[in-house]
C-alpha positions in Angstrom: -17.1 -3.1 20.3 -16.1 -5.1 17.2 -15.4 -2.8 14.1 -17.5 -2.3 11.2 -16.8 -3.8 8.0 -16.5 -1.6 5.3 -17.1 -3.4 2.0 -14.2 -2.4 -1.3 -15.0 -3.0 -4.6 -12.2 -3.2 -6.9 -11.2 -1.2 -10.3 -8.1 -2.5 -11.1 -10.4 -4.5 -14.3 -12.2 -1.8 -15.4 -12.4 2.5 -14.5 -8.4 1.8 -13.8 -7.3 1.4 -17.0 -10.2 3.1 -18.6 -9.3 6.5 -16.5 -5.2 6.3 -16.3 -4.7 4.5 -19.9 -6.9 5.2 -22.3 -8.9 1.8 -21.6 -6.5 0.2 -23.8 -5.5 -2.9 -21.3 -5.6 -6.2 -23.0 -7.6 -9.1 -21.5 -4.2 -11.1 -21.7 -2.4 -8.5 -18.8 -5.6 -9.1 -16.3 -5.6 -12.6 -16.5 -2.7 -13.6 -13.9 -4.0 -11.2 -11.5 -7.3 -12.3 -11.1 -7.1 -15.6 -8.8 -5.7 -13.4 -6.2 -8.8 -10.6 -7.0 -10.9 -13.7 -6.5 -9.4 -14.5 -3.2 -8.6 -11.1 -1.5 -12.3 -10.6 0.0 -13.4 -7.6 -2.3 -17.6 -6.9 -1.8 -17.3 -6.4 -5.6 -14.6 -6.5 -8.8 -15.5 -4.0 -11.4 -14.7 -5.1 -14.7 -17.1 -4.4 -17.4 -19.0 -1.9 -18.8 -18.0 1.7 -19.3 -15.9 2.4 -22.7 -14.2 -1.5 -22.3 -16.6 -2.6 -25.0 -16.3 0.2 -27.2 -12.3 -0.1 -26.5 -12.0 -3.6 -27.1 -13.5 -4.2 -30.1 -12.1 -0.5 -32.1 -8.9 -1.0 -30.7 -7.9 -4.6 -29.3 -10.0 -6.8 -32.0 -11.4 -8.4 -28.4 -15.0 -9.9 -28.3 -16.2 -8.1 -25.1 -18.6 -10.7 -24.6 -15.9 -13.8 -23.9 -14.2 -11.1 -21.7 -17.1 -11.1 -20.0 -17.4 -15.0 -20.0 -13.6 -15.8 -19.1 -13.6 -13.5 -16.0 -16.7 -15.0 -14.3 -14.8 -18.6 -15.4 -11.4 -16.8 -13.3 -13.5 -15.2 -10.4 -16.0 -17.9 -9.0 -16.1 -16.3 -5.6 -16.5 -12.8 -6.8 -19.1 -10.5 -7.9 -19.0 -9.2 -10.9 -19.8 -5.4 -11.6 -20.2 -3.6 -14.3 -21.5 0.2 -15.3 -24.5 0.6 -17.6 -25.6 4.2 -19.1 -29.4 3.3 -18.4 -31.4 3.7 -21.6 -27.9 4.7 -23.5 -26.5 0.6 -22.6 -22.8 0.7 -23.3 -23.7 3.1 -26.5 -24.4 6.9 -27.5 -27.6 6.8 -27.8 -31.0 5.4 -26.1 -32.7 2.1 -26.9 -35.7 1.0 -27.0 -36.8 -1.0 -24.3 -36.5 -4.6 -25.6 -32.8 -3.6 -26.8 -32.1 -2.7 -22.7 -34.0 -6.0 -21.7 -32.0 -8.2 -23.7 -28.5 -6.3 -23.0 -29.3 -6.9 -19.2 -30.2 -10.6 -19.6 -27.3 -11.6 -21.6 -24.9 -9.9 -19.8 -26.5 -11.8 -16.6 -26.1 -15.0 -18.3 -22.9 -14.5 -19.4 -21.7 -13.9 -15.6 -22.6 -10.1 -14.7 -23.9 -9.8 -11.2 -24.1 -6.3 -10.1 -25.2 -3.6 -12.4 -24.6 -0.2 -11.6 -27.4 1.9 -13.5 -26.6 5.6 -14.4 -28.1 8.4 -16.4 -25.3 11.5 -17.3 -28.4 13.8 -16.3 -29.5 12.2 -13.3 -32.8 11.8 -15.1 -34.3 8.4 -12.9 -36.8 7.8 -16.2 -33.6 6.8 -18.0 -32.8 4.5 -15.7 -36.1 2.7 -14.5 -36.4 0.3 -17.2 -32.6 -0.8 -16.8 -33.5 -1.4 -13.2 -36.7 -3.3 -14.1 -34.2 -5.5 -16.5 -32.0 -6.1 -13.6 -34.3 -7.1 -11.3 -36.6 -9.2 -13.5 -33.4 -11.5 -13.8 -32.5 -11.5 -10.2 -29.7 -9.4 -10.3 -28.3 -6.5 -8.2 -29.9 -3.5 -9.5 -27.6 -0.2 -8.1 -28.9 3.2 -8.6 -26.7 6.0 -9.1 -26.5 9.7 -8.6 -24.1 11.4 -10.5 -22.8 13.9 -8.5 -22.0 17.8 -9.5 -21.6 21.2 -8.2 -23.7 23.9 -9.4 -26.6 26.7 -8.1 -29.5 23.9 -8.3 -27.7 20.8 -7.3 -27.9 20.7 -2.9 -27.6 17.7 -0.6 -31.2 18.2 -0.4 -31.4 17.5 -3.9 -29.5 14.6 -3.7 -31.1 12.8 -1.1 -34.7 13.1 -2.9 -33.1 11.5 -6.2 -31.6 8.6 -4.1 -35.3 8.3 -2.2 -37.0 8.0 -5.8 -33.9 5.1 -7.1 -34.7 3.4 -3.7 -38.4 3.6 -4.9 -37.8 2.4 -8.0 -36.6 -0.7 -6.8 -32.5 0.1 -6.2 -30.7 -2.5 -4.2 -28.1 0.0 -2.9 -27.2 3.4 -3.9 -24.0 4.4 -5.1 -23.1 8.1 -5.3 -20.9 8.1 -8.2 -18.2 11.3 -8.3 -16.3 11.1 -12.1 -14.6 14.8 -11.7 -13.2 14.1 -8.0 -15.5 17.2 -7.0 -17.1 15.3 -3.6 -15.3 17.5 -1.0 -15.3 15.8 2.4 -17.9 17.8 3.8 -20.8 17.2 1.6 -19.7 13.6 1.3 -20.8 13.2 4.8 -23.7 15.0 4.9 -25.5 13.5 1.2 -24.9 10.0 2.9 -25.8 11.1 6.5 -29.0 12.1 4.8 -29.9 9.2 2.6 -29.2 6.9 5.7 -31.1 9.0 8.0 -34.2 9.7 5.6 -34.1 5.8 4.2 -33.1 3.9 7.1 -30.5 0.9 5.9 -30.3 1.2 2.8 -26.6 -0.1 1.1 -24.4 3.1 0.3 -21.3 2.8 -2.0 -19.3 5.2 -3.3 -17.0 5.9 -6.4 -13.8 9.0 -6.9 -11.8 9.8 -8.9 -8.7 11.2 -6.5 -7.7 13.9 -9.5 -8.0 17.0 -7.3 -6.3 15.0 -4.3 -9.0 15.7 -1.5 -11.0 12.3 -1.7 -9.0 10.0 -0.1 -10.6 12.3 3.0 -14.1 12.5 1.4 -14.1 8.6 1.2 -13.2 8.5 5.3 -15.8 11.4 5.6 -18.8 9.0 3.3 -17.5 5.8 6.1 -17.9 7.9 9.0 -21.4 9.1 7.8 -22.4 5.6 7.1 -21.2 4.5 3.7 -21.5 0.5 3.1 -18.5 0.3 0.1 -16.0 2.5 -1.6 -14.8 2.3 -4.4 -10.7 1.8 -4.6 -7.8 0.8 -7.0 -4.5 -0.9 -6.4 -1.8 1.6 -5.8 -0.1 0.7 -9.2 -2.8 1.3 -11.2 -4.3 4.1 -9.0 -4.1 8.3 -8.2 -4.0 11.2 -11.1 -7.3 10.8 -12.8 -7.7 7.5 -11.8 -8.9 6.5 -8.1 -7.7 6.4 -4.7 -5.3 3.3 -3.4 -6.9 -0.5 -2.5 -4.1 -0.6 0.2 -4.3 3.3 1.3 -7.6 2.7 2.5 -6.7 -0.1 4.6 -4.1 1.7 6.1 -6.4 4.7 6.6 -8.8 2.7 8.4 -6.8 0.8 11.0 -7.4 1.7 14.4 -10.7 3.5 13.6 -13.3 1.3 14.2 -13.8 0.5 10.3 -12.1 -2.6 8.6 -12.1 -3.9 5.2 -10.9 -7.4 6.0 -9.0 -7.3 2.8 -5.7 -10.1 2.6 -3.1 -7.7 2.5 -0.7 -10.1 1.1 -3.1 -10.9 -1.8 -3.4 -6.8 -2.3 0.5 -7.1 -2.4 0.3 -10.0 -5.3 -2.1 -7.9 -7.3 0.2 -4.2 -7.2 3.2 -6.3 -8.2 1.3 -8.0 -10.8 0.0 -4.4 -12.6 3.1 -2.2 -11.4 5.0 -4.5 -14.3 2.1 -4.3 -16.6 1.5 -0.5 -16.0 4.7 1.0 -18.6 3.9 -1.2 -21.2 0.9 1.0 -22.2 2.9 4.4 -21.0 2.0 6.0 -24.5 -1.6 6.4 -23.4 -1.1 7.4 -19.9 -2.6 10.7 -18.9 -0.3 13.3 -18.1 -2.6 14.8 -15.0 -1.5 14.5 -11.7 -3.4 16.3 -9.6 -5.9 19.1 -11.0 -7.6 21.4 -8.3 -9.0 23.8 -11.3 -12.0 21.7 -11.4 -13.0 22.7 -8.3 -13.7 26.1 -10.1 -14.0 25.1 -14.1 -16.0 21.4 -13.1 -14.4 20.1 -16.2 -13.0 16.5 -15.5 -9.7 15.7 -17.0 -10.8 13.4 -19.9 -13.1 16.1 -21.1 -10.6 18.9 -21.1 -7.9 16.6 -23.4 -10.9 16.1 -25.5 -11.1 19.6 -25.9 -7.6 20.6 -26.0 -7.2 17.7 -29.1 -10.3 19.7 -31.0 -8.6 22.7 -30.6 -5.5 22.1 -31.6 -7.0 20.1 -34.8 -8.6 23.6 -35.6 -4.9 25.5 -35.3 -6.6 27.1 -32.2 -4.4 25.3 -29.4 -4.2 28.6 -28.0 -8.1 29.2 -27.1 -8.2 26.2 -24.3 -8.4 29.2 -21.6 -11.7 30.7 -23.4 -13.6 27.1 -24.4 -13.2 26.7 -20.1 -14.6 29.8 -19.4 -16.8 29.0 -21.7 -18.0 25.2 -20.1 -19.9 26.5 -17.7 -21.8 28.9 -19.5 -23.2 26.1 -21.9 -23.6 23.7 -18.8 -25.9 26.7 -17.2 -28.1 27.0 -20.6 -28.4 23.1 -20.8 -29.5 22.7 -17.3 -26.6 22.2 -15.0 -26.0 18.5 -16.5 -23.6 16.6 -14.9 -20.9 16.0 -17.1 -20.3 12.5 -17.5 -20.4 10.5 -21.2 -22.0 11.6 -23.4 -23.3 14.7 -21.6 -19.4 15.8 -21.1 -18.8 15.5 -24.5 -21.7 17.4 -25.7 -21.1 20.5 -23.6 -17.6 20.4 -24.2 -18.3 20.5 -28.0 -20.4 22.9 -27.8 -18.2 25.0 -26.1 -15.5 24.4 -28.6 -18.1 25.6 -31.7 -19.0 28.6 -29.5 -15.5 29.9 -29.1 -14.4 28.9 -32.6 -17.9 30.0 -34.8 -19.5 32.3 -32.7 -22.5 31.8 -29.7 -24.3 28.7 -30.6 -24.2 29.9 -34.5 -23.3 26.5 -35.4 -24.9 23.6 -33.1 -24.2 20.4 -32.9 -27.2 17.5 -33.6 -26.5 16.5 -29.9 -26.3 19.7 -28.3 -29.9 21.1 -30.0 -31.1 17.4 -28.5 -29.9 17.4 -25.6 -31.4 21.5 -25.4 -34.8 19.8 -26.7 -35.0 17.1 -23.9 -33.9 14.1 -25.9 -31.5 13.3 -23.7 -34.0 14.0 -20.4 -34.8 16.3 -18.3 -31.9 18.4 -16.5 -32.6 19.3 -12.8 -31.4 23.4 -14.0 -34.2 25.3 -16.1 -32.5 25.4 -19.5 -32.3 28.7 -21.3 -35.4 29.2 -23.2 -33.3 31.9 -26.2 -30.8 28.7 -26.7 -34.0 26.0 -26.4 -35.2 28.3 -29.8 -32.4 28.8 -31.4 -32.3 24.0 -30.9 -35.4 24.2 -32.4 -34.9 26.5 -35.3 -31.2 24.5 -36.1 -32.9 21.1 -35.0 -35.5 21.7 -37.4 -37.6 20.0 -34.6 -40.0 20.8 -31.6 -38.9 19.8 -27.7 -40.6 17.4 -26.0 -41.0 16.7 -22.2 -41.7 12.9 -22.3 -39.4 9.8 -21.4 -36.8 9.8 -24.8 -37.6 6.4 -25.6 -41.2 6.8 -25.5 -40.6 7.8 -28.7 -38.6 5.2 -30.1 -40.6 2.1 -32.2 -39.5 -1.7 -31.4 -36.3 -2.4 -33.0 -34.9 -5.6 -31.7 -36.4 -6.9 -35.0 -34.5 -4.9 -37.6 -31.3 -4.6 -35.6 -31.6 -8.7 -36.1 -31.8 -8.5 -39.6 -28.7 -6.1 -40.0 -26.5 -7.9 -37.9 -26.8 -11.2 -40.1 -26.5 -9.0 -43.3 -22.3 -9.1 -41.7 -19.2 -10.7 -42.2 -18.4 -13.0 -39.6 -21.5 -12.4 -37.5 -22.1 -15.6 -34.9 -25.8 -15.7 -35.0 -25.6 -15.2 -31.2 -27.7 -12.2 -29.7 -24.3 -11.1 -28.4 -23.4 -10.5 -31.7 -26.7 -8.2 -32.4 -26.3 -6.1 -29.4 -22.3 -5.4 -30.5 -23.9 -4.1 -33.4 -26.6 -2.0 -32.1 -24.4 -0.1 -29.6 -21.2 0.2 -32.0 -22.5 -0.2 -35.9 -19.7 2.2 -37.2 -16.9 -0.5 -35.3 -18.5 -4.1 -35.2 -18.8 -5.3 -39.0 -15.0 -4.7 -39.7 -14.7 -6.6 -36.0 -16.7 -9.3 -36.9 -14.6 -9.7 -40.1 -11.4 -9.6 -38.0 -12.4 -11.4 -34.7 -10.9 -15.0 -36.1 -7.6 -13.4 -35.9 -8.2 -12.8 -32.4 -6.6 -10.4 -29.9 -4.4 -7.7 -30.7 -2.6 -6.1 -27.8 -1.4 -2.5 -28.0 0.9 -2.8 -25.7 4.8 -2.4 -25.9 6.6 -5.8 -25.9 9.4 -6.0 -23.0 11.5 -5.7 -25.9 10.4 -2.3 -27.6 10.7 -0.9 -23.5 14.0 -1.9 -23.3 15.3 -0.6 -26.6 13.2 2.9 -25.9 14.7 2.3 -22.0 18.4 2.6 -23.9 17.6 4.9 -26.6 16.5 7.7 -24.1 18.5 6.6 -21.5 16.3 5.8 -19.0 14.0 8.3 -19.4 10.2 8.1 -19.5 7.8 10.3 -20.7 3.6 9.8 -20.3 1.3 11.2 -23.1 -2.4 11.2 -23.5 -4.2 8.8 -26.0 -7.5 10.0 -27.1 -9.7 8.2 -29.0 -9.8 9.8 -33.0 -13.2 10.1 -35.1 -13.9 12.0 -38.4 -17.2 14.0 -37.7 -18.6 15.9 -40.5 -20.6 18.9 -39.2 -22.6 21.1 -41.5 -20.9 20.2 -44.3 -17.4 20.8 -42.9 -14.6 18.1 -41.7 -13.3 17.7 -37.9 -11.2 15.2 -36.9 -12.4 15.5 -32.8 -10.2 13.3 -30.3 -12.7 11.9 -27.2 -11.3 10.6 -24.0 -14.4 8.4 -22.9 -15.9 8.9 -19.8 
């Protein structure tokens, strides 16, 4: 009996960097790498979407857009994936449904081919009109279930949300697992479900291998059915980041599953990133392996995020309180999954709660996301906090689709995109600036000057290689913003989802 082949998409381009490094990796350090991505016989090469875009124009004065453009020119053979928050886009907030048709079809005609569609709280209203988008220009439209442990979340649950993405007009399904909480067990039986309940439908699945079981619960999804998995080359792979591209293909032989991946183009590519990798060491993550998630559910770029708020309030100390405190807030919001922005909401609001006091100070985005602007949570949310949204909010809940509410604005966010500096006229250019208006004008102004790498030069390595004599030491690199909140001042460090 001849094997099956089990398809690999690759996240060397995107989640990688994004998960291990801060998503600081300059478009100049992927470039030599990607003939042999090209050739190695990947089902997909993830390398858009997420927080690149927000990263490459705050940090590496990069337009997102010819990133986009230069890898479909470097990746003929390939396709291209990238991960869109639904109505949210690549942004914080929801559009209106114009803005998400026009994101979709210009990042289609600049080269993107499969679009993984997910909403942080699994709500499939946030994601239909994305998938309409997708479909409409003849794309690959994947729906995707955020996965997360809690009292209302079952395999049951899961298999009826991938039954309504299927009905929505999903492609394949891809169960997406940010915190490295998919255990083997329940791996096997989500996926066992959805193919047994949906007949063939395509299954792929994303870890993160922070708590070190899912190198198993990837095996476990493949044995139960699972089409692709998600994997990252071994140099730019493990801690927070994602199980191995060539770990995989060892784990497989002799099993009756094959990837068909060219081992010696795999080879080419970990050589190529294993040099590239300690040039950006001052924003690697410090987490190996984390099995306290299992219990607090808090994935690691949430809990530095936290850890950097606390310590900017001289409270460094009260980290053990504001994650016994997580869940709590995650059980009167629902049970949301927590994946941008929804992690950084709850994890805020913990932080205020420890620091002020029960919900006595509330942040605009918690009391929203309480009110259903956000969606609808699978949990019941507490109906006490839900008041005390309203009374803060200074505004009523609602139970409809959030951007319902919203009024055509493709119009207006025209108009102030040509009011900048250095704006292109291109529509590009107008959704940069919808998604990121507090970053894109001083971009724009700057973009002539073109790319600015934050990575070390071989030369400041070697002279910190000497001066410390040979020693290396890792350290996180959130991202810093100024939020004013009720009048007062924090300066709140977010690791992106």
């Amino acid at each position: 009996m001849s094997a099956r082949k089990i398809g690999v998409t690759e996240l060397v381009l995107r989640d990688a960097h994004q998960s291990l490094l801060a998503t600081r990796m300059a478009m100049e350090d992927m470039v030599a790498a990607c003939e042999d991505i090209d050739q190695a016989g990947y089902w997909s090469v993830e390398c858009w979407g997420g927080a690149t875009f927000d990263s490459a124009i705050r940090f590496l004065n990069e337009d997102p857009w010819k990133r986009l453009r230069t890898f479909r020119e470097l990746m003929p053979n390939s396709r291209l994936q990238m991960l869109l928050r639904g109505q949210n886009l690549l942004g914080y907030r929801h559009y209106e449904d114009m803005v998400v048709e026009k994101f979709v079809e210009k990042s289609a005609e600049n080269g993107m081919d499969v679009f993984r569609v997910f909403d942080a709280l699994n709500d499939p209203r946030n994601m239909a009109h994305a998938m309409d988008a997708v479909k409409k220009v003849g794309k690959h439209a994947q729906g995707t279930i955020c996965y997360t442990i809690s009292p209302v979340h079952t395999v049951e649950g899961y298999i009826k949300l991938a039954g309504q993405l299927i009905d929505m007009g999903a492609e394949s399904i891809a169960l997406k697992d940010m915190a490295a909480l998919l255990q083997p067990q329940p791996a096997y039986d989500i996926i066992r479900g959805i193919k047994e309940t949906y007949g063939d439908i395509q299954i792929n699945v994303h870890c993160h291998s922070t708590t070190g079981v899912t190198l198993v619960s990837l095996m476990k999804a493949i044995e139960a059915g699972a089409d692709v998995v998600d994997t990252a080359i071994s140099s730019m792979s493990l801690g927070p980041g994602h199980n191995p591209t060539e770990s995989l293909v060892g784990m497989l032989e002799g099993t009756g599953y094959e990837t068909d991946l060219d081992m010696d183009r795999l080879l080419k590519i970990r050589d190529h990133f294993a040099t590239v990798r300690p040039k950006y060491k001052d924003f690697e993550s410090a987490t190996l392996v984390d099995t306290d998630i299992f219990s607090s559910q808090i994935p690691g770029g949430m809990l530095s995020n936290m850890e950097s708020q606390l310590k900017a309030q001289g409270a460094g100390d009260r980290i053990r309180e504001v994650m016994e405190e997580v869940p709590r807030v995650k059980a009167d919001a629902g049970h949301p999954p927590l994946v941008t922005p929804s992690s950084q909401i709850v994890g805020t609001q913990a932080v205020f709660n420890v620091l002020m006091g029960r919900y006595k100070v509330m942040t605009g985005e918690f009391a929203d996301l309480m009110l259903g602007y956000y969606g609808e949570c699978l949990g019941e949310r507490n109906p006490e906090v839900i008041e005390m949204a309203q009374k803060q909010a200074k505004k009523e809940p609602i139970t409809v689709r959030p951007a319902d509410l919203l009024n055509p604005e493709w119009e207006q966010l025209e108009t102030q995109a040509a009011a900048l500096e250095g704006f292109d006229g291109s529509e590009e250019d107008v959704l940069t600036n919808a998604m990121f208006p507090g970053v894109a004008p001083s971009f724009f102004k700057t973009r002539d000057e073109g790319p600015k790498s934050v990575a070390k030069t071989q030369k400041q390595m070697d002279a910190e290689k000497n001066a410390s004599g040979g020693s290396q030491q890792g350290i996180t690199g959130p991202v810093k913003y100024k939020v004013t909140l009720a009048g007062r001042e924090h300066h709140v460090a977010v690791e992106p989802a």
